[in-house]
C-alpha positions as CSV (number, residue, x, y, z in Angstrom):
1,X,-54.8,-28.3,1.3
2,X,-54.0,-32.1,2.7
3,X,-56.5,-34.3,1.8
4,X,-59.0,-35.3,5.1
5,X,-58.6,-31.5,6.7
6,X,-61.4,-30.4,8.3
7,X,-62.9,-27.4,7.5
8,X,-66.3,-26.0,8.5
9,X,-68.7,-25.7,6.0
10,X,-69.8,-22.4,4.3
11,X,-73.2,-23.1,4.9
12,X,-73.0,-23.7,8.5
13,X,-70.6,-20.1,8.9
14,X,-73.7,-18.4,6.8
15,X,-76.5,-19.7,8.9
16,X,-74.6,-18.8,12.3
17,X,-73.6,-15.1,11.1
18,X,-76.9,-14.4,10.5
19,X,-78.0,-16.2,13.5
20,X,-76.1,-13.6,15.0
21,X,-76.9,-10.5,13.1
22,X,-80.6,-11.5,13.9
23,X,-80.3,-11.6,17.7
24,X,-78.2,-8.4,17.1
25,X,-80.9,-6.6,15.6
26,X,-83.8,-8.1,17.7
27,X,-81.5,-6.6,21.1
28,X,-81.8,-3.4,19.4
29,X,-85.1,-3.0,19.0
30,X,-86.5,-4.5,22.3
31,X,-86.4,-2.2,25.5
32,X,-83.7,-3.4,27.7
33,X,-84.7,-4.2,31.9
34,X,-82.6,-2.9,34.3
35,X,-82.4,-4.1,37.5
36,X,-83.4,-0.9,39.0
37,X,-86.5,-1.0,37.3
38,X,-87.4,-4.3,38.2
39,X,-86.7,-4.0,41.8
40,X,-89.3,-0.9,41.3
41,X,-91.9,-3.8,41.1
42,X,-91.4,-4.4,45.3
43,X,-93.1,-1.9,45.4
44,X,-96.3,-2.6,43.4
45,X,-99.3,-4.7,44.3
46,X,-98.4,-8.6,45.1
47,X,-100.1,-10.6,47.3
48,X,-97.5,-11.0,50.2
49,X,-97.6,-7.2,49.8
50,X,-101.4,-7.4,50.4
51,X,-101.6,-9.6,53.1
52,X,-99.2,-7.8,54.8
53,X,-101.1,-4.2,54.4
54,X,-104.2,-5.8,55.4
55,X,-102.9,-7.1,58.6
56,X,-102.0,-3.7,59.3
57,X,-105.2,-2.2,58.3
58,X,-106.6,-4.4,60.8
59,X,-104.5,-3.3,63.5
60,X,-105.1,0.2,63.0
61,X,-109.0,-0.9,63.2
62,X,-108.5,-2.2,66.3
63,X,-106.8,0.5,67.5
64,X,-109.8,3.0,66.6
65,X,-112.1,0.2,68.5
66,X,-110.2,0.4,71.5
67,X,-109.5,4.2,71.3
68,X,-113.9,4.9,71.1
69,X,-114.6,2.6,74.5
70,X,-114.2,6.6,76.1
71,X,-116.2,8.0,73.8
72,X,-119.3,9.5,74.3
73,X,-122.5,7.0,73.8
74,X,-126.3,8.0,73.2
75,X,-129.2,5.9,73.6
76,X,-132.6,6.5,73.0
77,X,-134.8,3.8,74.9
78,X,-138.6,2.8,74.7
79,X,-140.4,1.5,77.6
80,X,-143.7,-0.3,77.6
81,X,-143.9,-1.4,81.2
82,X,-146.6,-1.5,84.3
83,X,-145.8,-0.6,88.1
84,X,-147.4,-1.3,91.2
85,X,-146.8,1.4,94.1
86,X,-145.9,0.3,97.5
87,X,-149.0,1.5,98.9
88,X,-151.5,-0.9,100.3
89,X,-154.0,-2.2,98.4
90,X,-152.5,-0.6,95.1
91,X,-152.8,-2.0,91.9
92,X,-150.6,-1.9,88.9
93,X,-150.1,1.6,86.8
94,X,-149.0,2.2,83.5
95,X,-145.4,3.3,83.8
96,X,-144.9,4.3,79.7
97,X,-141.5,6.2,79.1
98,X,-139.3,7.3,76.1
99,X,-135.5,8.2,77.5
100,X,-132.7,10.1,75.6
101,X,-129.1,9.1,77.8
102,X,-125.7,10.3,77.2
103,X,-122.7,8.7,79.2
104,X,-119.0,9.2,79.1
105,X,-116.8,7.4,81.0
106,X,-114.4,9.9,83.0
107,X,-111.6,7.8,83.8
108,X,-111.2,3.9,84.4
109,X,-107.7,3.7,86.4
110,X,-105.7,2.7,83.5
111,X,-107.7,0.0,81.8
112,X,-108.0,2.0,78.4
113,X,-104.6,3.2,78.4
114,X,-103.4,0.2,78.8
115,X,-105.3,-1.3,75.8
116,X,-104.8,1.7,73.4
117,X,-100.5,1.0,74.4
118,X,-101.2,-2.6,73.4
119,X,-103.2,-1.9,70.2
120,X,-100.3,0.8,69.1
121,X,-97.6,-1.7,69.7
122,X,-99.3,-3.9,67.5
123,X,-100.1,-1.5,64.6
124,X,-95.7,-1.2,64.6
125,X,-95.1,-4.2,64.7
126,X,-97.0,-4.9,61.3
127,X,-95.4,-1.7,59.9
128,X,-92.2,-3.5,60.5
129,X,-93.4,-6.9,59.4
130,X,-94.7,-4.0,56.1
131,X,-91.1,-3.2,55.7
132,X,-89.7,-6.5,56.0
133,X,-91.8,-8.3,53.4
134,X,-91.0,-5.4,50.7
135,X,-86.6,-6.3,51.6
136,X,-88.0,-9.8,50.9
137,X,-89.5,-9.0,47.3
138,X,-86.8,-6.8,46.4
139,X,-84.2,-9.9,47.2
140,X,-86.5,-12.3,45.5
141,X,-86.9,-9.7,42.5
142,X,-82.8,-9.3,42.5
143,X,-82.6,-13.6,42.5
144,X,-85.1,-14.2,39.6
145,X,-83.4,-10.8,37.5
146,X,-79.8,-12.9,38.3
147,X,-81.2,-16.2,37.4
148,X,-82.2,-14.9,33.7
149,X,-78.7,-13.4,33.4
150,X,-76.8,-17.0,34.1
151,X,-79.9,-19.0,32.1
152,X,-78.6,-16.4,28.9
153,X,-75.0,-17.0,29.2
154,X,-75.3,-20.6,30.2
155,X,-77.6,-20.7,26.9
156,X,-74.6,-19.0,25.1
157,X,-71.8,-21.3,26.6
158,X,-74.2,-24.8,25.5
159,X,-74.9,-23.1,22.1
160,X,-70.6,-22.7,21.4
161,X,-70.3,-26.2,22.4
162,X,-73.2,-27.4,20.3
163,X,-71.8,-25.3,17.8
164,X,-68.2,-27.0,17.8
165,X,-70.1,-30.3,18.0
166,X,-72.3,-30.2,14.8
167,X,-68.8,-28.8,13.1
168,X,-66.6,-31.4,14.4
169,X,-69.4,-34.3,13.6
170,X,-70.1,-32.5,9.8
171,X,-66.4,-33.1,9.1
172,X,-66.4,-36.0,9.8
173,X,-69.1,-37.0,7.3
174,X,-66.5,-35.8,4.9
175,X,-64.0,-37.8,6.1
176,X,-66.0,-40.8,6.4
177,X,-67.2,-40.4,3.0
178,X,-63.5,-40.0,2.2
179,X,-63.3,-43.3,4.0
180,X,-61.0,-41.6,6.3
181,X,-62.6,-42.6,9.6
182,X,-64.9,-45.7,10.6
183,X,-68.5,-45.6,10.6
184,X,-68.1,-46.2,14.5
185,X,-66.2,-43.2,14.8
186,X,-68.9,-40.6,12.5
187,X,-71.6,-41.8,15.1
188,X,-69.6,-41.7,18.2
189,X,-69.3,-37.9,17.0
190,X,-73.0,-37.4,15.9
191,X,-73.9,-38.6,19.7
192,X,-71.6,-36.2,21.1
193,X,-73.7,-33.2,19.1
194,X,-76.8,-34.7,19.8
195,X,-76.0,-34.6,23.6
196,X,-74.4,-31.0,22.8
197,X,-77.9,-30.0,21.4
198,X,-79.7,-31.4,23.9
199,X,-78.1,-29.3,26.8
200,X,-78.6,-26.1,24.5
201,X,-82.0,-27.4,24.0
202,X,-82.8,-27.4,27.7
203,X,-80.7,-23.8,28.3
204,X,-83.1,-22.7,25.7
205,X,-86.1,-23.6,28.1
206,X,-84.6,-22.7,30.8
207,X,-84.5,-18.8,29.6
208,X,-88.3,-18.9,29.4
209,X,-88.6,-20.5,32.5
210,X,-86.6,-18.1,34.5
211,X,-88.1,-15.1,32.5
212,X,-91.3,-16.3,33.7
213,X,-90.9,-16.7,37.2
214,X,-89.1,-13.3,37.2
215,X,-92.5,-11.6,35.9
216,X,-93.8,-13.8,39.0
217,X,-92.1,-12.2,41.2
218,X,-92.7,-8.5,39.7
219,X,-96.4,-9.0,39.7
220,X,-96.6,-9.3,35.9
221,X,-97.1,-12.7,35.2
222,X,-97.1,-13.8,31.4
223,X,-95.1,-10.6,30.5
224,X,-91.8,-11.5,30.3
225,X,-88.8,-9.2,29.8
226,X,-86.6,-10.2,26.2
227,X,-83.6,-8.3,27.5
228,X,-81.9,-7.3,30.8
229,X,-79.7,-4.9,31.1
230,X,-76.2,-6.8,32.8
231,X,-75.6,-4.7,36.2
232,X,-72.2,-3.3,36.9
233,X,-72.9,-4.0,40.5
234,X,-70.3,-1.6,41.8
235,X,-71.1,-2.2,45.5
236,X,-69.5,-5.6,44.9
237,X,-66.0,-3.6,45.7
238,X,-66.7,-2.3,48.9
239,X,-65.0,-3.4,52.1
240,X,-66.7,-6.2,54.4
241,X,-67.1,-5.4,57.6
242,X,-65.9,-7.7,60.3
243,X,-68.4,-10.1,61.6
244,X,-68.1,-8.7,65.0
245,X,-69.6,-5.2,64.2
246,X,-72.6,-7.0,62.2
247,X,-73.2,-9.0,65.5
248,X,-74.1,-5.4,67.0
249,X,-76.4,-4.0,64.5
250,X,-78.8,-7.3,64.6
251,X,-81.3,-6.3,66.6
252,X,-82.0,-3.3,64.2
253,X,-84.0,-6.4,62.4
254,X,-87.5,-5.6,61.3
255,X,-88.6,-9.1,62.5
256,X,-86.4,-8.8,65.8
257,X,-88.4,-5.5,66.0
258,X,-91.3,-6.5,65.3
259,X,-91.6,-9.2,67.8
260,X,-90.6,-6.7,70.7
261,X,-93.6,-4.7,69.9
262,X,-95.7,-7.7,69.7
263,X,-94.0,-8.4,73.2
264,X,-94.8,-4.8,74.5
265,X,-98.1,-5.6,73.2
266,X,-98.7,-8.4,75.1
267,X,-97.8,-7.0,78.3
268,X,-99.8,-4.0,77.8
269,X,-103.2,-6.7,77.4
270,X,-101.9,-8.1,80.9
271,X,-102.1,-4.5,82.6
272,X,-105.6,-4.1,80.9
273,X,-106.8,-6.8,81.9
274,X,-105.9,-6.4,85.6
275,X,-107.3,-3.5,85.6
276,X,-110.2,-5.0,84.7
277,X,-110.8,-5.1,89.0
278,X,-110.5,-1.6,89.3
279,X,-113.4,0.9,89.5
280,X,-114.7,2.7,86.8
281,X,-116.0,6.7,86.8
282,X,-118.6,7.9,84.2
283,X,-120.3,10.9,83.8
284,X,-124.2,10.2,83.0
285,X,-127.2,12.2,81.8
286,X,-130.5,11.7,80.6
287,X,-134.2,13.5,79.6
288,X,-137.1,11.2,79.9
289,X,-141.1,12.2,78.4
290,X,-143.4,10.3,80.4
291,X,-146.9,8.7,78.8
292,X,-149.6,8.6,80.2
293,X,-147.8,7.8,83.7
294,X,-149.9,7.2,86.8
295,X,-147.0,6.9,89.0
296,X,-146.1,10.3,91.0
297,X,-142.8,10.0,90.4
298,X,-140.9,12.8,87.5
299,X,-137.4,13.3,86.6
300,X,-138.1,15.5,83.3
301,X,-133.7,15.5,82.8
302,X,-131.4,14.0,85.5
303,X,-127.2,14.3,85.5
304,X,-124.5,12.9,87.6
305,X,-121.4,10.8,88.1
306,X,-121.8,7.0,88.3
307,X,-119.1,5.1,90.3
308,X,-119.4,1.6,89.1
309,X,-116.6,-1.0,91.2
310,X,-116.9,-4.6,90.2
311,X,-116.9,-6.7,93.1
312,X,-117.2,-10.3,91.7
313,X,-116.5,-11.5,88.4
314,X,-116.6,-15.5,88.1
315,X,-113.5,-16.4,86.5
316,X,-114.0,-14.4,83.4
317,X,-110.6,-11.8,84.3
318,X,-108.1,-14.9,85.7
319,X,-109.2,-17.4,82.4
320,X,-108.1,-14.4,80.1
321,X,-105.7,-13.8,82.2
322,X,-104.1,-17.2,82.2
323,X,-104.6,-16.9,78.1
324,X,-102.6,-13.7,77.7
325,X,-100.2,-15.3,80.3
326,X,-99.1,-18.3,78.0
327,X,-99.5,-16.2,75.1
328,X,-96.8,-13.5,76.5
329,X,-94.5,-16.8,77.6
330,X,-95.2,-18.1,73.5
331,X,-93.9,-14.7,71.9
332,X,-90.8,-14.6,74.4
333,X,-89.4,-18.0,73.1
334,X,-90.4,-17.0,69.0
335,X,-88.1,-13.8,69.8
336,X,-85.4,-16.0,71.0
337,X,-85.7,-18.2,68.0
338,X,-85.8,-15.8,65.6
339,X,-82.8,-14.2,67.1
340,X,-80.7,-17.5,67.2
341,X,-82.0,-18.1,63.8
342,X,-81.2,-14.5,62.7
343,X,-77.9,-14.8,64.1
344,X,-76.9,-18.0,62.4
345,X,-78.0,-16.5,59.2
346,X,-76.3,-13.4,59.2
347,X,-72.6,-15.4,59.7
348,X,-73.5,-17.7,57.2
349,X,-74.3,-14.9,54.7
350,X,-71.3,-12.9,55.6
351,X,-68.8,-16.6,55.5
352,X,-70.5,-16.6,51.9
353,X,-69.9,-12.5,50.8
354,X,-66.0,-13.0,52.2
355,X,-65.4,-16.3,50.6
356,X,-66.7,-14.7,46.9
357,X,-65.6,-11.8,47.9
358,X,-62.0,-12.7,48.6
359,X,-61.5,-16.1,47.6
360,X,-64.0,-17.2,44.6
361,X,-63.6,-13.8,42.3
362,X,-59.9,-13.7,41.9
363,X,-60.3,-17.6,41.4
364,X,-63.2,-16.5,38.4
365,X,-61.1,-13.9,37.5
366,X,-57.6,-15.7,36.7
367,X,-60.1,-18.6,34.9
368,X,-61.5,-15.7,32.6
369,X,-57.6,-14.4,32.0
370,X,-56.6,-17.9,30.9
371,X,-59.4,-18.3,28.7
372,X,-59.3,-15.6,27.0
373,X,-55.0,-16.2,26.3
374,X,-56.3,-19.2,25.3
375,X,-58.4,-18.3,22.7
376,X,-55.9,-15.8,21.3
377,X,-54.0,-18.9,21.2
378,X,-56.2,-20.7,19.1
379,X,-57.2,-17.9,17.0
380,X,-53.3,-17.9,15.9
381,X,-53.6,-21.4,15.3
382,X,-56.6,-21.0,13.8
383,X,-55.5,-18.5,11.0
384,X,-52.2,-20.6,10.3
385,X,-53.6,-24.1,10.4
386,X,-57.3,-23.7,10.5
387,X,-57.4,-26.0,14.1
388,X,-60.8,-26.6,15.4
389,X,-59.6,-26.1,18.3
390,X,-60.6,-22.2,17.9
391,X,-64.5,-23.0,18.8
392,X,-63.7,-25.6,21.8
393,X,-61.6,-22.3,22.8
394,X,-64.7,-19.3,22.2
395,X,-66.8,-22.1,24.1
396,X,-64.2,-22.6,27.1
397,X,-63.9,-18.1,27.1
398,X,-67.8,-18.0,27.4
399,X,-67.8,-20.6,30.1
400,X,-65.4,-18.6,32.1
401,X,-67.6,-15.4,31.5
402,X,-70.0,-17.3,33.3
403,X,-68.4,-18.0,36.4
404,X,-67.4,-15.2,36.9
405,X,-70.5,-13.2,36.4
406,X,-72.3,-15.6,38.5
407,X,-69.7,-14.8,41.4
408,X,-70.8,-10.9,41.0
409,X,-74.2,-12.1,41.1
410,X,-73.7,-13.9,44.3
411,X,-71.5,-11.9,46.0
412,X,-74.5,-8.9,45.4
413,X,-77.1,-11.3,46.5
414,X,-75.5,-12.2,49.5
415,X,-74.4,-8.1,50.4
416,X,-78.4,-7.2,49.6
417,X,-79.6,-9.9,52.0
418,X,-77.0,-8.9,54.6
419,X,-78.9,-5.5,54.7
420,X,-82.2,-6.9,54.5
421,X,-81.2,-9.1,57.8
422,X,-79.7,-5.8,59.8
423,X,-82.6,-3.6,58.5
424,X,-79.8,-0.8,57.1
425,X,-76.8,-0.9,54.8
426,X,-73.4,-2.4,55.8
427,X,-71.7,-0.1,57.9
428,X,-68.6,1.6,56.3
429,X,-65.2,0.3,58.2
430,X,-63.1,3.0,59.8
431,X,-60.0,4.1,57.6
432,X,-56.4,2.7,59.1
């Protein structure tokens, strides 16, 4: 061997094998995630699942309330009270009564069916908003189970480098102990590790932190997942459709929806309330025990129909009114800006899916082909002249692993929030 070759150290080669062997083993015996078990967790307990559910708890209340105004009602009243007949000269009378009423109203020309339309309009819209917020936690689920992937192979790309670093710079100690190179050179190559083991350092913590945010997002805080399973993502191949026949399917969106219920609803409180003029028919019955009455006067039990028609009301119907009036006018123009919003999101979500889709995988994919014929390269070169260049090589292969799993990962992001946006999956395009 010429004196001042580099060669890696045997100790170094020992310590990384069984670095190896150790994260080998450890893989084994931990249970891997897969994505389809953590997008399970959308559907578990989580507070935006919570707040959702009680907001439609709430509306189903309220609709109950407004479905009982008809029911039936029955009072029992006490009456401690003193009468004076209109006869001359009279003078007050006990006038003691216990009463037992029952009343019904018959039928109040559309006031409660208007208010029970309103109140059921309501309870689907939340169901939709329900629906909506689980897409949400299955897309944030998918983005925090991709995120660990790319922290563990950027990790794995920053660990080569570091790798090739520390054997490059632990030559060199030879060689400057040889008095081969200049003291200025050994430390200009101990920098370049120590900024090599500085990036791994900080891959390192960035495989906790994503870890952690992913058991965030399932509802398990603190437990975090060792190992994920990698996702073949095989919906990645399927055709686009064009942009035009997404443009169609928009206003299948749960939030789009959701705000024409709350619209419907809105207009059905109008209705109610001017109704609110209209008369009103009950049917009414009581039985009243008389004590110690001096009066002549005694209806034992008493039934009928009561015809009640309001006549003046202040301003009470015309303020609330004027209140569901603006109201009505402020959920019209949040449904037009949801839907201009919704519309600008759904192009710029498909621009992205076409562009990985057609443009930034082969791109990946070529990069991951060159690498890897580069490497066998070096390996060649490696066996016959023992190059360094082999690691800088592994390194530049795992790179290219990366960006071209974090293209998959995109591209399966950006189909999944596609369907979220237009409520269903991607329609299929007809066969030419």
């Amino acid at each position: 061997m010429k004196p001042g070759r580099a060669v890696p150290r045997p100790r170094f080669l020992c310590a990384a094998i069984l670095f190896c062997l150790a994260a080998s083993a450890a893989a084994q015996d931990d249970k891997v995630l897969t994505l389809a078990q953590a997008l399970k967790a959308a559907d578990a307990p989580h507070p935006d699942l919570e707040i959702a559910q009680a907001e439609r708890d709430m509306a189903l209340a309220d609709q109950a309330s407004i479905g009982a105004r008809r029911d039936l009602s029955v009072t029992l009243e006490g009456r401690l009270q003193r009468a004076k007949p209109s006869i001359p000269g009279a003078d007050f009378l006990s006038d003691n009564s216990v009463r037992l009423a029952a009343r019904k109203n018959l039928f109040d020309f559309g006031r409660s069916d208007h208010a029970e339309d309103a109140a059921r309009a309501v309870v689907k819209a939340r169901d939709l908003n329900l629906m909506d917020v689980r897409d949400q936690r299955r897309l944030v689920i998918m983005a925090r189970y991709f995120d660990v992937l790319l922290a563990d192979l950027q990790y794995a790309v920053d660990n080569e480098y570091m790798a090739v670093a520390y054997v490059t710079f632990d030559n060199a100690r030879d060689r400057f102990e040889q008095k081969l190179i200049a003291k200025v050179d050994l430390i200009e190559l101990e920098a370049r590790y120590q900024d090599a083991l500085v990036k791994r350092n900080e891959s390192q913590k960035q495989q906790r932190i994503t870890r952690a945010l992913l058991a965030e997002a399932m509802n398990q805080p603190g437990q975090l997942a060792e190992n994920l399973e990698d996702p073949k993502l095989a919906g990645n191949n399927r055709v686009l459709p064009e942009y035009e026949a997404l443009q169609a399917l928009i206003e299948h969106n749960p939030t789009l929806q959701a705000d024409k219920q709350l619209l419907e609803a809105s207009r059905q409180r109008l209705e109610a309330l001017r109704a609110e003029t209209h008369p009103s028919l009950d049917a009414e019955a009581d039985a009243t025990d008389y004590a110690n009455r001096q009066l002549s006067g005694r209806d034992a039990v008493r039934a009928g129909v009561v015809l009640s028609w309001p006549i003046y009301q202040g301003s009470r119907v015309s303020s609330q009114l004027a209140k569901e009036q603006a109201q009505f006018y402020k959920l019209q123009a949040e449904a037009e800006k949801h839907k201009r919003s919704l519309s600008q999101a759904v192009l710029d979500t498909w621009m992205e899916a076409e562009q990985l889709q057609k443009t930034a995988r082969g791109a990946a994919k070529i990069q991951a082909d060159y690498r890897d014929l580069a490497l066998d390269r070096a390996r060649g070169q490696y066996e016959v002249e023992l190059r360094a260049t082999l690691g800088t090589s592994m390194a530049a292969l795992a790179e290219a692993s990366l960006r071209q799993r974090a293209v998959e990962y995109r591209l399966a992001l950006a189909l999944a929030k596609l369907e979220a946006l237009l409520g269903q999956p991607l329609p299929q395009p007809a066969k030419k």
